[in-house]
C-alpha atoms as one frame of an Amber mdcrd trajectory, in Angstrom:
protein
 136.563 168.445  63.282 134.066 170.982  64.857 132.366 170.030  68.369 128.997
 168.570  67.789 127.112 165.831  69.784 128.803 162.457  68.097 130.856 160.456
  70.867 133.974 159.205  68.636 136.118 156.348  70.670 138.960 154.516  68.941
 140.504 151.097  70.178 144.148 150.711  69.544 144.529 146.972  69.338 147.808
 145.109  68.600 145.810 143.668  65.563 143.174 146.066  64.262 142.146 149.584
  64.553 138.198 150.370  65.602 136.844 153.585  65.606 133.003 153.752  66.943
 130.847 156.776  66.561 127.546 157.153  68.829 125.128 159.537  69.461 122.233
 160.231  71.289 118.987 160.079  69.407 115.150 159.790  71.462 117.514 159.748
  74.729 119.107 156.803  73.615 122.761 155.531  72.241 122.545 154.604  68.581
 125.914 153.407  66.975 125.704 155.623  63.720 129.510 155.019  61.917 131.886
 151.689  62.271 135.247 151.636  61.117 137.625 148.835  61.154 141.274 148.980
  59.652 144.202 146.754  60.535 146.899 147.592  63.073 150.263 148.745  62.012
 153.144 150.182  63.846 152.111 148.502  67.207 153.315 145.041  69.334 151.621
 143.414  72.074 149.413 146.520  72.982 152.322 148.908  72.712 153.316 151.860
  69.539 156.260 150.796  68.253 156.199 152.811  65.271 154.217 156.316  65.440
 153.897 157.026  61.748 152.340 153.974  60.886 150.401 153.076  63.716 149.170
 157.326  63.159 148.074 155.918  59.562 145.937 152.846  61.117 144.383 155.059
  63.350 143.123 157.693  60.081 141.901 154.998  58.375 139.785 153.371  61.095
 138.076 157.072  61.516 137.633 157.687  58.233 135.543 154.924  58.142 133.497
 155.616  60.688 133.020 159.198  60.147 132.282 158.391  56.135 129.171 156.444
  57.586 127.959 158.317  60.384 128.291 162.282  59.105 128.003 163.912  62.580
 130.650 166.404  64.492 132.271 164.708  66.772 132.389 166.352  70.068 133.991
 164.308  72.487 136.764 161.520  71.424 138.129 158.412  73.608 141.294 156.008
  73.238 142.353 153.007  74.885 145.043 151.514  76.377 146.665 148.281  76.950
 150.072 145.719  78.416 151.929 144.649  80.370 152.768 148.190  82.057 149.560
 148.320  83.135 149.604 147.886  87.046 147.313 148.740  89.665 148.471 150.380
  92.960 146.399 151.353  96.741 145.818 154.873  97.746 144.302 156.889 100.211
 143.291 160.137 100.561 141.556 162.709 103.810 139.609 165.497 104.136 137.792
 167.305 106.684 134.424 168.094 106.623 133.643 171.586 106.347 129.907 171.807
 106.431 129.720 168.863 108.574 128.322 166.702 105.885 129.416 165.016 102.695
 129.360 166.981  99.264 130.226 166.420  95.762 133.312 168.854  96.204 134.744
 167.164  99.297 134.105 163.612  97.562 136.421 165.368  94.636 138.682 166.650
  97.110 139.322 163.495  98.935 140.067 161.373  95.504 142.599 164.287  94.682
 144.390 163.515  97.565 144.202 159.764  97.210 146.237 160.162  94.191 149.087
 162.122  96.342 151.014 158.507  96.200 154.709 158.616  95.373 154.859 157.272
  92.197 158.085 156.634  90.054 158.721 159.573  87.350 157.655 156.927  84.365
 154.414 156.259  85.962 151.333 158.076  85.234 147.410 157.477  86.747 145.180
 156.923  84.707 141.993 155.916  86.536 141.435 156.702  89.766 138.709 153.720
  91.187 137.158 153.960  94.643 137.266 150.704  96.937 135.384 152.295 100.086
 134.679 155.746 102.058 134.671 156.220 105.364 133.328 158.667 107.027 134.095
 159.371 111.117 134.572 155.400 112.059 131.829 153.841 109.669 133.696 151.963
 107.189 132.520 150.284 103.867 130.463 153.074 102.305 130.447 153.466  98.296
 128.480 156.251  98.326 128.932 158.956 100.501 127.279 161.565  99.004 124.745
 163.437 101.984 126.065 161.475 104.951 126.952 163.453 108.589 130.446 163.563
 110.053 133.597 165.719 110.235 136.354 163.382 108.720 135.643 161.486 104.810
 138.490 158.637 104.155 138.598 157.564 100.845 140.613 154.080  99.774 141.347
 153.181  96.276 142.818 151.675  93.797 144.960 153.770  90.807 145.350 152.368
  87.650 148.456 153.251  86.109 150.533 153.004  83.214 153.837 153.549  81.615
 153.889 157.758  80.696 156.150 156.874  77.416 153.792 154.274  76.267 151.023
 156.998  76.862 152.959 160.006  74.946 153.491 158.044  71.843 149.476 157.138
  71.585 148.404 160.089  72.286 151.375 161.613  69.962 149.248 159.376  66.602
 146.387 161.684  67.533 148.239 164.606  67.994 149.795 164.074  64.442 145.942
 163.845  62.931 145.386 167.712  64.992 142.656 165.610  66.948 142.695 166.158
  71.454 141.798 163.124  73.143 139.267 164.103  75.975 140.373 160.365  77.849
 142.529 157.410  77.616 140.683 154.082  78.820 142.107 150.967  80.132 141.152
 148.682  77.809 140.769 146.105  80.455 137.587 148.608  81.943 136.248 149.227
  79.008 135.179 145.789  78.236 134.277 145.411  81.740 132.086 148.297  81.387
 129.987 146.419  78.445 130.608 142.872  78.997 129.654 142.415  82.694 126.243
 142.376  83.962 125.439 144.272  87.730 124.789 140.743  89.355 127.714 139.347
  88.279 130.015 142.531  90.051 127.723 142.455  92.879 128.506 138.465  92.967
 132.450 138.188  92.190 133.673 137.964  88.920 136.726 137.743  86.604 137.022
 139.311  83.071 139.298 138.401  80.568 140.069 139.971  77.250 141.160 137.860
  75.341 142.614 139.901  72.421 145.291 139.757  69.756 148.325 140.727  71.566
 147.514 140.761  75.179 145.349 139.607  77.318 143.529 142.298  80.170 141.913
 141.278  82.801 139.713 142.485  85.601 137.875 141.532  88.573 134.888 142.599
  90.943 133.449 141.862  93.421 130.821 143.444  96.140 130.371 145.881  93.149
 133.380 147.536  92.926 136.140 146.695  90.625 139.236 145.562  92.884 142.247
 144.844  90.864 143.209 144.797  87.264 145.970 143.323  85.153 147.160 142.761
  81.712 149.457 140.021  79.963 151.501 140.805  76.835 150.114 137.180  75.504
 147.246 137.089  72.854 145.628 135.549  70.024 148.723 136.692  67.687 151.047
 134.633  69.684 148.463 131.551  69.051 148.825 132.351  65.195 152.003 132.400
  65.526 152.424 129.450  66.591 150.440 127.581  63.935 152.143 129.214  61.484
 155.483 127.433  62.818 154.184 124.286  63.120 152.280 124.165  59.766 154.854
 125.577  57.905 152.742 128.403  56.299 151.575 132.131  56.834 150.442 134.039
  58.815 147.523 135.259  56.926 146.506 131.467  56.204 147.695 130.423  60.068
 145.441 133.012  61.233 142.293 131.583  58.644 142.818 128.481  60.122 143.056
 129.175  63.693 139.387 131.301  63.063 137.709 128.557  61.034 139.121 125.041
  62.259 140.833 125.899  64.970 140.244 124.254  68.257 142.085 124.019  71.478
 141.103 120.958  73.241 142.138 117.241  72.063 139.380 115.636  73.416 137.113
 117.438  70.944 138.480 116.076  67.281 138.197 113.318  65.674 140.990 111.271
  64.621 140.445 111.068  60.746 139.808 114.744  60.921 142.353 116.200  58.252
 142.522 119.785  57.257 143.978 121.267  54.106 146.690 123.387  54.908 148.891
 125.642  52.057 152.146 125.479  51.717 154.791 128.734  51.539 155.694 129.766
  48.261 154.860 127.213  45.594 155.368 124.229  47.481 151.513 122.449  47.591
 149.648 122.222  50.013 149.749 119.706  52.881 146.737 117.251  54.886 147.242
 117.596  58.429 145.406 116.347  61.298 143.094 118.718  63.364 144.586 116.767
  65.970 147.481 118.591  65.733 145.972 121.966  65.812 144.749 121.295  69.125
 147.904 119.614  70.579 149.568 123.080  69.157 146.847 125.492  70.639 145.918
 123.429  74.033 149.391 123.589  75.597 149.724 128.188  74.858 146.364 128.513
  76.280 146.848 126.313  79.132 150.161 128.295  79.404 148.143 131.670  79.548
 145.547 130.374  82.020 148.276 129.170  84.330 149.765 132.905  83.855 145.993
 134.433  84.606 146.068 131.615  87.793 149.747 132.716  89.436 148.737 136.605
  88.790 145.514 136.241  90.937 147.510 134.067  93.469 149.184 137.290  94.411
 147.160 139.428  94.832 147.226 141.300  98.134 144.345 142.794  99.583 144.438
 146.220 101.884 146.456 146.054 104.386 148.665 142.887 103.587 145.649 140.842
 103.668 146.320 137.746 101.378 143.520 135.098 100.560 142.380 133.403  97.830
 140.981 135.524  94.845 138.453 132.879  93.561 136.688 132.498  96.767 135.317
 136.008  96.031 134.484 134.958  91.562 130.831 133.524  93.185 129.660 133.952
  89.708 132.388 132.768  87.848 134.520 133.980  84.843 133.516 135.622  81.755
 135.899 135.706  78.718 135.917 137.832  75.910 137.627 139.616  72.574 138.782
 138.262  69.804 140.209 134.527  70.415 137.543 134.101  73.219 135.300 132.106
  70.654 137.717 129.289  69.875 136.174 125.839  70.751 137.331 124.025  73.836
 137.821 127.354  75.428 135.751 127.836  77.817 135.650 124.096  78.341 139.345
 124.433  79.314 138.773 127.548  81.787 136.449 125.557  83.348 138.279 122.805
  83.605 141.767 124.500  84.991 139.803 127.274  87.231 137.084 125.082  88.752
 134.803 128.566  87.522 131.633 128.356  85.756 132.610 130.120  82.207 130.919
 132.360  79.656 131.746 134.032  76.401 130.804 137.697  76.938 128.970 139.382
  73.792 128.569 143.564  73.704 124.643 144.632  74.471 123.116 145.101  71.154
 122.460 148.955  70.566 120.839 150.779  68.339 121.701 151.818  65.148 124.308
 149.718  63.340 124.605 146.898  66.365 124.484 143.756  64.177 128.027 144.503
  62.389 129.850 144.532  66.065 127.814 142.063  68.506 130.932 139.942  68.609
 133.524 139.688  71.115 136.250 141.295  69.268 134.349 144.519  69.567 133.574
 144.558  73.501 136.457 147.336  74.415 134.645 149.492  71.557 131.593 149.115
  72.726 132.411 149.422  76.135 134.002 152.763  75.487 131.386 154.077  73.446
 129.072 153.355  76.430 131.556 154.493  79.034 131.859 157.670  77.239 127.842
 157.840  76.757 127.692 157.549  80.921 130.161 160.700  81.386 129.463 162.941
  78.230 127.039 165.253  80.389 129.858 166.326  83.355 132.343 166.364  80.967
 131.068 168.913  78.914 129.835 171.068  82.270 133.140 171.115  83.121 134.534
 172.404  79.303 133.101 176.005  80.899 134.615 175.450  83.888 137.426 173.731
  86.075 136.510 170.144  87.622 138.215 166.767  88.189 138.058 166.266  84.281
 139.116 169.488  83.373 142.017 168.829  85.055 142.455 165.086  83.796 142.320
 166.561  80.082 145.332 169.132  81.406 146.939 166.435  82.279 146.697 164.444
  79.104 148.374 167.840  77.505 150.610 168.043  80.125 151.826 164.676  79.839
 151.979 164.716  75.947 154.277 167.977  76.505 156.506 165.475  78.559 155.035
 167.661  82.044
């Protein structure tokens, strides 16, 4: 795979494979190759199988590359789970020149990610909460400003370094080097949320097949992030049991008749649902799809709930996380369309709740303006906002220089 201008990012879901290629065409993104193959080899965001979940990934880029017919020059994964955690730090620098520049703003992250983490813990995004510079606190961009002492607080998202060798492992088996692994989580963030609504306060939530990420802003700045090893599978799952058939035709049902609230179906609504080997198939109630899927996404909301009840803010600070969601929640990914939904987070967060759709590019946009496709979307553009320093940096050294050392570094087991 020679460097060339195509953008290729791949999200490695717990139920399907996507691989996205962009490029820039007229100084604009246009999505030019799609491919989608199912998941193998991985549970509940994590790889627990490297050779197959190495063969889901080929396919899904094969796909894409087969359609758009461009070098690819820079390539994103993701990431997502339960290991993800977030954790403060804080960093100092003096000022040299008596004024803020880009290589003291650098300098001050670098040492905001001196924090003594645990040997099984790797950063993998390093997100600003404030500078200060001198005594003048809540800055977000210091860039120019007077003083002789820059502060920097943050927030480090981390994750476990096993989980992160064996993904990027499946790419080092295809010969391809990853120039970034993204939080899933972010990603969507990044093409789901609109600038009012971080400005405003808001909670994301991904809802995808085997977990569930979620992230929240607020004053602009993303503030804390989590992710919940319960998903959309565990919903199949679940009908599958208590209709006594498949998976594959638990999983057509949830999609097509599925709903999650009782107060929506009518009583004489029956559904026709086949039966496991050749036993025939079987009228059921909708009723009862909604008294199965009501009480496991109540369950997960209540999870969502407790997780932003502890939340701590700098400096032991406690309060309550939804005063600061002014403009609600937004929910998104694959199970985020099922009716009663967003009726329900309303209902059990006292939020107003939307579904969150990807923008619509250019190019082949129709085929993935759903929600299942936000964190591919959202990489895609995430990668489109940071092509340009990363490749200055490919002829020099620089912050992501050094993060794609450390990718091979941690890969080597560093």
């Amino acid at each position: 795979m020679g460097k060339g201008k195509g953008i290729l990012v791949i999200d490695v879901g717990t139920t399907k494979i996507c691989a996205l290629i962009g490029e820039e065409r007229e100084g604009n993104l246009w999505i030019t190759g799609i491919g989608v193959a199912p998941s193998r080899g991985l549970k509940k965001g994590i790889i627990i199988n490297i050779d197959e979940a190495t063969e889901s990934i080929k396919s899904a880029i094969e796909k894409a590359q087969a359609q758009a017919k461009v070098n690819i020059g820079l390539i994103y994964t993701s990431i997502a789970g339960s290991h993800i955690k977030t954790i403060p730090g804080m960093g100092v620098v003096a000022l040299k020149e008596k004024q803020v520049t880009p290589v003291e703003v650098e300098e001050v992250l670098q040492a905001a990610q001196a924090v003594d983490l645990p040997k099984d813990r790797v950063i993998l995004h390093v997100i600003p909460q404030e500078f200060i510079v001198d005594q003048q606190r809540g800055i977000l961009q210091p860039l120019g400003m007077t003083g002789v002492r820059l502060e920097a607080h943050v927030n480090l998202i981390t994750c476990n370094r096993s989980t992160l060798q064996n993904l990027l492992k499946c790419f080092e088996n295809l010969e391809l080097e990853v120039d970034g692994v993204i939080f899933q989580g972010l990603a969507s963030a990044e093409a789901i949320l609109t600038p009012e609504e971080k400005e405003l306060g808001v909670a994301l939530l991904d809802f995808g097949g085997g977990t569930t990420d979620v992230v929240v802003y607020w004053d602009g700045v993303l503030r804390y992030v989590f992710s919940l090893p319960i998903g959309g599978e565990l919903l199949t799952n679940d009908l599958a049991v208590g209709l006594r058939t498949s998976k594959k035709e638990a999983e057509k049902i949830k999609i097509q008749k599925g709903v999650c609230l009782r107060e929506l179906v009518e009583d004489e609504e029956v559904i026709e649902v086949p039966g496991i080997g050749n036993r025939p198939p079987r009228k059921v109630s909708k009723r009862f799809l909604a008294e199965i899927l009501e009480p496991r996404v109540k369950e997960l909301f209540e999870f969502v709930e407790k997780e932003l009840r502890n939340y701590v803010f700098k400096e032991g600070e406690m309060f309550d996380i939804k005063s600061k969601m002014g403009s609600g929640l937004v929910i998104t990914g694959g199970s985020s369309l099922l009716p009663g939904l967003i009726y329900l987070a309303d209902q059990m967060f006292d939020l107003p709740t939307r579904v969150g759709y990807p923008p619509k590019l250019s190019g082949l946009t129709e085929e993935i303006h759903h929600p299942q496709f936000a964190t591919a979307v959202g990489m895609l553009l995430y990668g489109y906002r940071f092509k340009e320093k990363i490749i200055e940096v490919e002829k020099g050294e620089g912050l992501f220089g050094k993060l794609k050392k450390k990718f091979l570094k941690i890969l080597q087991g560093g």
